[in-house]
C-alpha positions as CSV (number, residue, x, y, z in Angstrom):
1,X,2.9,-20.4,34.6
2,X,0.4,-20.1,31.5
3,X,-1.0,-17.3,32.9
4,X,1.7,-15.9,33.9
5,X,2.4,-15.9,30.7
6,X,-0.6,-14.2,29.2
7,X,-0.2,-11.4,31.2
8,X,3.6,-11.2,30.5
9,X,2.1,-10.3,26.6
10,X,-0.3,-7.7,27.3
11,X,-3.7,-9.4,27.8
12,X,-5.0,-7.4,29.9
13,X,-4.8,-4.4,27.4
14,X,-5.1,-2.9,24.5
15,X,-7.7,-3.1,21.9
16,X,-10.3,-5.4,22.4
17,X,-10.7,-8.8,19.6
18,X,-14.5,-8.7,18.8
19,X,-15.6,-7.5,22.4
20,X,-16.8,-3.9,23.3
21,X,-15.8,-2.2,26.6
22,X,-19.0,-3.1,28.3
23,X,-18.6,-6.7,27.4
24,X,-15.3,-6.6,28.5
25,X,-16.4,-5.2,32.1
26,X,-18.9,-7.6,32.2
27,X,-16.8,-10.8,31.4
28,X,-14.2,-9.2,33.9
29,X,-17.0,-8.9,36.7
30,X,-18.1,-12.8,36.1
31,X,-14.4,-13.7,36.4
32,X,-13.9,-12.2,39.3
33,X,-17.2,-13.5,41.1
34,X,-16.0,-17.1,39.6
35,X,-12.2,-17.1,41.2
36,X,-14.1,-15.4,44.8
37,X,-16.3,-18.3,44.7
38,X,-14.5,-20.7,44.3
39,X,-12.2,-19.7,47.4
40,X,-15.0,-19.2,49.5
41,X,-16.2,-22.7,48.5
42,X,-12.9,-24.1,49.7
43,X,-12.0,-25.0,45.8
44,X,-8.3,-26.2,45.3
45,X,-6.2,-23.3,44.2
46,X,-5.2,-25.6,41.3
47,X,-8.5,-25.6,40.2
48,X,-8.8,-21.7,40.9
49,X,-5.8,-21.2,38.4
50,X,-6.7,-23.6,35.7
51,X,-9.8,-21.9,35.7
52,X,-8.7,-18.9,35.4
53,X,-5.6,-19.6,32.6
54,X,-9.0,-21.1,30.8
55,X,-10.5,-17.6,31.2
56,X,-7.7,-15.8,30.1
57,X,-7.2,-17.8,27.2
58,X,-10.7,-18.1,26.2
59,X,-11.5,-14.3,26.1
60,X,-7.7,-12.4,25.8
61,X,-7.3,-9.7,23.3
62,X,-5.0,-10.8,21.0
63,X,-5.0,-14.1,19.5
64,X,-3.4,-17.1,21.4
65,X,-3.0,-20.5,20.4
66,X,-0.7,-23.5,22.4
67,X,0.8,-25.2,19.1
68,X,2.7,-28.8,19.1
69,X,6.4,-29.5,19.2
70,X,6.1,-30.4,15.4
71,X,3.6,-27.1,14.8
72,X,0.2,-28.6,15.4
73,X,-2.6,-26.6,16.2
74,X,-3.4,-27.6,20.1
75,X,-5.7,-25.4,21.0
76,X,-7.0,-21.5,19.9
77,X,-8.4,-18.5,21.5
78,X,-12.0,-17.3,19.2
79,X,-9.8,-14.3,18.6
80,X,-7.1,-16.2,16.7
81,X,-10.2,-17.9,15.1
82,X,-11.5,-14.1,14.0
83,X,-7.8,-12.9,12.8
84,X,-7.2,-16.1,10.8
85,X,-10.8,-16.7,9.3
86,X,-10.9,-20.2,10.6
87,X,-12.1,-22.3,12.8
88,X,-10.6,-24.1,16.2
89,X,-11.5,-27.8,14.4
90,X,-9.8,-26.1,11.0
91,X,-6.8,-24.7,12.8
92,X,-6.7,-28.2,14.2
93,X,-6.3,-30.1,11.2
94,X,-3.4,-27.7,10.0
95,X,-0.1,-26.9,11.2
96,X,1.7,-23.2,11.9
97,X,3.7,-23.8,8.7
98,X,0.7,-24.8,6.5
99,X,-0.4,-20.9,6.8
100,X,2.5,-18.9,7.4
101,X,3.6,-16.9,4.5
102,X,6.6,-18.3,2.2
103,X,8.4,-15.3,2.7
104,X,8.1,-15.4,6.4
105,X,8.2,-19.3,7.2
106,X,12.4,-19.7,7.3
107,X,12.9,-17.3,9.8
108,X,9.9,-18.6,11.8
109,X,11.7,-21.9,11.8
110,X,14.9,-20.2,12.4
111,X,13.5,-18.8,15.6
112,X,11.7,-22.6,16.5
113,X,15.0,-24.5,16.3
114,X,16.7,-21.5,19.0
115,X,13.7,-21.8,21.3
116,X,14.3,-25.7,21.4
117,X,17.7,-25.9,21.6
118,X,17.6,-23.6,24.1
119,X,19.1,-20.1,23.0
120,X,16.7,-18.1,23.5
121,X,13.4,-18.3,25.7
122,X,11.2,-16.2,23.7
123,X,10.9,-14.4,20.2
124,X,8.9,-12.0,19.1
125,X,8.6,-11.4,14.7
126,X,6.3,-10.0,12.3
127,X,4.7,-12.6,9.3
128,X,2.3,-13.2,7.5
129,X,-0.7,-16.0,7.9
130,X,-2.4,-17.1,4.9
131,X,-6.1,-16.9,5.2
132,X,-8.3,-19.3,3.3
133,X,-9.6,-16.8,0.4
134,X,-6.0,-16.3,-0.1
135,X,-5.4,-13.0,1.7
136,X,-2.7,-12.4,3.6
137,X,-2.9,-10.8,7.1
138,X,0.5,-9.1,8.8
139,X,0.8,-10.3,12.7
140,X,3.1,-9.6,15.5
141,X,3.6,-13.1,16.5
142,X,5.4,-13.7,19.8
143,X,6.4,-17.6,20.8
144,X,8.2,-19.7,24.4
145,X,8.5,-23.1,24.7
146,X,6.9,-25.0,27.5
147,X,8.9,-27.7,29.2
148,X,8.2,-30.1,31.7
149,X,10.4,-30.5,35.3
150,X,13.0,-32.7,33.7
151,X,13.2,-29.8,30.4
152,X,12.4,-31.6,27.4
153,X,10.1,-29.9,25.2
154,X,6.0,-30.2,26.2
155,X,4.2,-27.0,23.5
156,X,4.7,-23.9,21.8
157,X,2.8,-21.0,24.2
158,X,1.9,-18.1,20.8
159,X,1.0,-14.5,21.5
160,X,-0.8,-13.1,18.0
161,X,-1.3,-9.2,17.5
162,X,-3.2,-8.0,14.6
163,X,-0.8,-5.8,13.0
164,X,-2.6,-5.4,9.4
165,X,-3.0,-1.3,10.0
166,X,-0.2,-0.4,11.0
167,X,1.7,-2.3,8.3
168,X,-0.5,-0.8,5.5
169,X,0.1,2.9,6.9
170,X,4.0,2.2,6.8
171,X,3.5,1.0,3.2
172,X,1.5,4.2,2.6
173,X,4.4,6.6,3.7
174,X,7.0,4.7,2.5
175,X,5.2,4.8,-1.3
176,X,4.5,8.7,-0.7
177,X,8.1,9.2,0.3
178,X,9.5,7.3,-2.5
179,X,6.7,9.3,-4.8
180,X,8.2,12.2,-3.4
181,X,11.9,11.5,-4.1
182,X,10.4,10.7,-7.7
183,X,8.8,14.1,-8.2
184,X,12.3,16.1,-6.9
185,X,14.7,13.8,-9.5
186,X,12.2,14.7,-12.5
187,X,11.9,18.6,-11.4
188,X,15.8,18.5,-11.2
189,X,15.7,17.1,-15.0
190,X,12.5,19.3,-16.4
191,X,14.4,22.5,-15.2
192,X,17.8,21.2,-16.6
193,X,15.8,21.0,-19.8
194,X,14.1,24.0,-19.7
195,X,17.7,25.7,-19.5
196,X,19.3,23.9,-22.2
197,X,16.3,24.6,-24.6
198,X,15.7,28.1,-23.9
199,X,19.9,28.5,-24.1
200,X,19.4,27.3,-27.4
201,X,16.6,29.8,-28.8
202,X,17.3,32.9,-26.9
203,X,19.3,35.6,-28.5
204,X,20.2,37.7,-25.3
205,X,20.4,37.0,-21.5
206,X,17.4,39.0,-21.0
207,X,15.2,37.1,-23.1
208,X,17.0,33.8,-21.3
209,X,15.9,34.9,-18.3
210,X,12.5,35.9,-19.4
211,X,11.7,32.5,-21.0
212,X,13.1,30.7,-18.0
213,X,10.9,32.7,-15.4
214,X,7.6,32.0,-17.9
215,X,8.5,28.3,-17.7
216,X,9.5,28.0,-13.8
217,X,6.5,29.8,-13.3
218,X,4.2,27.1,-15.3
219,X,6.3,24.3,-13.2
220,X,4.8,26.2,-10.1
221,X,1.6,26.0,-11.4
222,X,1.3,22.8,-12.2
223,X,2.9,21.2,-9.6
224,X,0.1,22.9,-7.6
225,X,-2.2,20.5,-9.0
226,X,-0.1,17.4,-8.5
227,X,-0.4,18.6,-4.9
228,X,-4.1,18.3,-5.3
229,X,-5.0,22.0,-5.0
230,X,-7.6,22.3,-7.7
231,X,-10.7,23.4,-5.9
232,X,-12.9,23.1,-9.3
233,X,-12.8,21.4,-12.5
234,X,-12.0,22.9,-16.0
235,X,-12.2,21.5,-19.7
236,X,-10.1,18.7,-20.8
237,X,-8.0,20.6,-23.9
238,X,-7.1,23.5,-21.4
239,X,-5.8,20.9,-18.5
240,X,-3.4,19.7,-21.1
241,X,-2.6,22.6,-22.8
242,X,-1.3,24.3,-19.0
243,X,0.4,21.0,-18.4
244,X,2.2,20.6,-21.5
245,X,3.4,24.1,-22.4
246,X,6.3,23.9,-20.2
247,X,7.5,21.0,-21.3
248,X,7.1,21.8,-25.1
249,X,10.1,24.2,-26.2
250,X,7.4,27.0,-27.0
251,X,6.8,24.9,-29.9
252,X,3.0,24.3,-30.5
253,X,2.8,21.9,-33.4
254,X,5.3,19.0,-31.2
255,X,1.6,18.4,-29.3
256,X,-1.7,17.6,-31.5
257,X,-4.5,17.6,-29.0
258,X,-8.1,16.2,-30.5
259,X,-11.3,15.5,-28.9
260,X,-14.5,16.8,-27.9
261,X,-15.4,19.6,-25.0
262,X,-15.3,17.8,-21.3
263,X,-15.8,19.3,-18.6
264,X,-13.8,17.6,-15.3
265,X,-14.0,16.8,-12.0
266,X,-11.8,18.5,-9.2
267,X,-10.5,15.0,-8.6
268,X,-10.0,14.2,-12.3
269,X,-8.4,17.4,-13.1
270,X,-5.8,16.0,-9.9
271,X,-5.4,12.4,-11.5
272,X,-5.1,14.1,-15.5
273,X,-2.8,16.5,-14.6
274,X,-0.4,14.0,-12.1
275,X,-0.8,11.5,-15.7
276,X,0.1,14.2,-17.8
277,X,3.1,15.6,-16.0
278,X,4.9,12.1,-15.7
279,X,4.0,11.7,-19.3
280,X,5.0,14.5,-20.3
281,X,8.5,14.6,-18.1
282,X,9.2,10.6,-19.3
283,X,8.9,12.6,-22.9
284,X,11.6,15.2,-22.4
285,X,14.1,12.9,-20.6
286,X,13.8,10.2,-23.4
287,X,11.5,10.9,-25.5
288,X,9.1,12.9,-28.2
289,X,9.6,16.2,-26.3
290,X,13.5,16.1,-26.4
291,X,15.8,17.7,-28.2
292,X,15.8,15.0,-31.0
293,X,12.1,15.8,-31.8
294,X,9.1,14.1,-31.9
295,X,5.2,14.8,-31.4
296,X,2.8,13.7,-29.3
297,X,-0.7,13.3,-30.3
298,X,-3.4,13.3,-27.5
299,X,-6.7,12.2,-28.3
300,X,-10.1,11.3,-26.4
301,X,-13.3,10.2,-27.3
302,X,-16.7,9.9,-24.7
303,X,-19.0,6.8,-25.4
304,X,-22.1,8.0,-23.6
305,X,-24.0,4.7,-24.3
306,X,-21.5,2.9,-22.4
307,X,-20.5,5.9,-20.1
308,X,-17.0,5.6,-21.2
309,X,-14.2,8.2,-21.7
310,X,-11.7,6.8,-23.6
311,X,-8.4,8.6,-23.9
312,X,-4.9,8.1,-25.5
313,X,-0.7,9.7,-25.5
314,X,0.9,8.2,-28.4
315,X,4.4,9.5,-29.0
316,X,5.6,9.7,-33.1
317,X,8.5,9.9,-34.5
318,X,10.8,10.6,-31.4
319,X,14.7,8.8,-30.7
320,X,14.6,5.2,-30.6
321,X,13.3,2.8,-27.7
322,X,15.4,1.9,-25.4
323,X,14.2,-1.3,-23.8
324,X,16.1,-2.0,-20.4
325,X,13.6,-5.2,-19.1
326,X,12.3,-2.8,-15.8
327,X,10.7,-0.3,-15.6
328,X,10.9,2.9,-12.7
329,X,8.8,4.1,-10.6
330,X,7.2,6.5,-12.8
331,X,6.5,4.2,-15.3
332,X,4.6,1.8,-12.6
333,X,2.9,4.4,-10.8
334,X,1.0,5.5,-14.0
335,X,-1.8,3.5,-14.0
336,X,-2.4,4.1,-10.5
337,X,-2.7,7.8,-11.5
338,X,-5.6,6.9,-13.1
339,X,-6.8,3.6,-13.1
340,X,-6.9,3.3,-9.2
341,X,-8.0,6.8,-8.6
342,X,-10.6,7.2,-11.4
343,X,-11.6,3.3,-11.3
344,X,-11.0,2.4,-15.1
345,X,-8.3,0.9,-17.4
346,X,-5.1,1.7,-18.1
347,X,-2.6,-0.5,-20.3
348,X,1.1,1.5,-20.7
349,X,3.7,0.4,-23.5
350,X,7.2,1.5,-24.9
351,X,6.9,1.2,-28.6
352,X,10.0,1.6,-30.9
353,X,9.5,5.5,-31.8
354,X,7.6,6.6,-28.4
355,X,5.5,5.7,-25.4
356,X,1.7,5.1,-25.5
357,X,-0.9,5.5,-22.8
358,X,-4.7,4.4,-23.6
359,X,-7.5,4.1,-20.6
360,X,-11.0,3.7,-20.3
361,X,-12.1,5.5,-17.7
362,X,-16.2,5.9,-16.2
363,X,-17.6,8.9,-17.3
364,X,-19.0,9.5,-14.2
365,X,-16.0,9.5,-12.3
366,X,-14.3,12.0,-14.9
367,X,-16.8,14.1,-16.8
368,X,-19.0,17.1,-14.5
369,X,-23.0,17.0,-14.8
């Protein structure tokens, strides 16, 4: 029946747990000289199957483990071992529960109490397991029940799928999707802004239309580095000077810029000019680019004995602060703009008269030869 089982769940398959596909063949080719012999021998089929579950267990794909009524460890497969970093004697000193996520542990008891009281023979859920450096590891864990001729209860039978991959690339779209729906909301606000303040200056529909087309065209142009199309890098003050005209009313003086020549990096002109565009579209929504007025002053400074760039937005003098507790996407995905794609620091506040950004950042990771 325990092989049975096994096979049921796709042993036989997939992507090998620490073996290559010549060790696979090869442990195949024993098994199947070990179950001849021992039929030629005149060996009890009972002994032929219990050998062979053994096999199966012993050297299946996946993890398996046969886990106690009360969620004792019984016995593991060495791939289990591998996918939870520990030991069979560890496992066997803890229980399912002791390394099953918080998140993920009621409905995993949920699921326990249907299989015993007999309303369902099998379940099948994703969770989490708790490794002992603290990671977590996502796992498609599918559970039956065991019970002996009269039906009560004997062991859990527990089919383990590494699913850590898969689950990261699903958090990966889901973030660039959400990104995404991010960029389209603030484009919808820049161009409303764009219109309002153009409205405001122009003195005939031509020279509306003019200014608009200027300013659309600088939104094309940026957002063609936010898709990562710079091919080559470019100074510093000019990056921010392309990023920030179209977001500054045509008025000059509303952003002080202040630091030394740099050079950049194709990949730092992508993660400046994604900072300085949800900077700068945070600014006009709420704050020192409005229409209430307010300056931003952007300033950098390179530390060559530490090989340090160090680089600040401070908004002045804009509306009030609004503090709501939470803070949007945007907001959060700043320091992964540059922090997690340049390597360095970044610390982000809302201060009563205007946002300010400061990071330290490796030169070496920003600044060209």
């Amino acid at each position: 029946m325990l092989l049975q089982h096994a096979e049921m769940h796709g042993l036989r398959g997939g992507a090998m747990c620490g073996l290559d596909p010549e060790q696979h063949r090869q442990r195949k080719h024993e098994h199947v000289l070990t179950d001849q012999g021992a039929r030629s021998d005149g060996v009890d089929s009972a002994d032929v199957q219990t050998d062979s579950y053994r096999l199966a267990f012993e050297r299946a794909n996946v993890g398996m483990a046969q886990v106690s009524i009360d969620g004792r460890f019984i016995q593991v497969n060495p791939c289990l071992e591998g996918l939870l970093g520990r030991t069979q004697q560890e496992l066997r000193a803890l229980t399912f529960q002791d390394i099953t996520h918080p998140d993920d542990l009621d409905a995993d008891l949920g699921y326990v109490q249907d299989l015993l009281n007999g309303e369902m023979d099998v379940y099948t859920m994703e969770k989490r397991y708790i490794r002992p450096d603290g990671s977590t590891v996502w796992t498609e864990l599918s559970v039956s029940l065991l019970r002996d001729a009269s039906g009560a209860p004997l062991n859990f039978v527990s089919v383990i799928s590494d699913i850590q991959k898969r689950k990261e690339a699903q958090e990966q779209v889901q973030l660039l999707l959400d990104e995404s729906g991010h960029r389209v909301r603030n484009l919808i606000a820049v161009v409303g802004a764009i219109v309002s303040g153009s409205a405001k200056v122009a003195s005939s529909a031509d020279e509306l239309e003019r200014s608009i087309s200027q300013r659309l065209a600088g939104i094309a142009a940026s957002h063609d580095l936010l898709l990562g199309k710079a091919i080559a890098g470019g100074p510093l003050d000019k990056l921010i000077q392309r990023q920030l005209e179209i977001f500054a009313h045509g008025s000059a003086d509303r952003v002080l810029i202040e630091g030394e020549h740099l050079e950049l990096l194709p990949s730092a002109v992508h993660a400046f000019g994604m900072t300085l565009h949800e900077l700068a579209t945070n600014a006009v929504k709420y704050g020192a680019l409005g229409e209430h007025g307010g300056i931003v002053r952007i300033r950098w400074r390179i530390d060559r004995d530490a090989g340090v760039l160090h680089f600040s937005w401070r908004e002045v003098d804009g509306p009030p602060v609004v503090q709501t507790g939470r803070r949007g996407f945007g907001t959060k995905s700043l320091g992964r703009m540059l922090g997690s794609a340049l390597g360095g620091r970044v610390r982000f506040d809302l201060l009563a008269d205007g946002a300010l950004l400061e990071a330290e950042l490796p030169l070496d990771r920003v600044a060209s030869p």
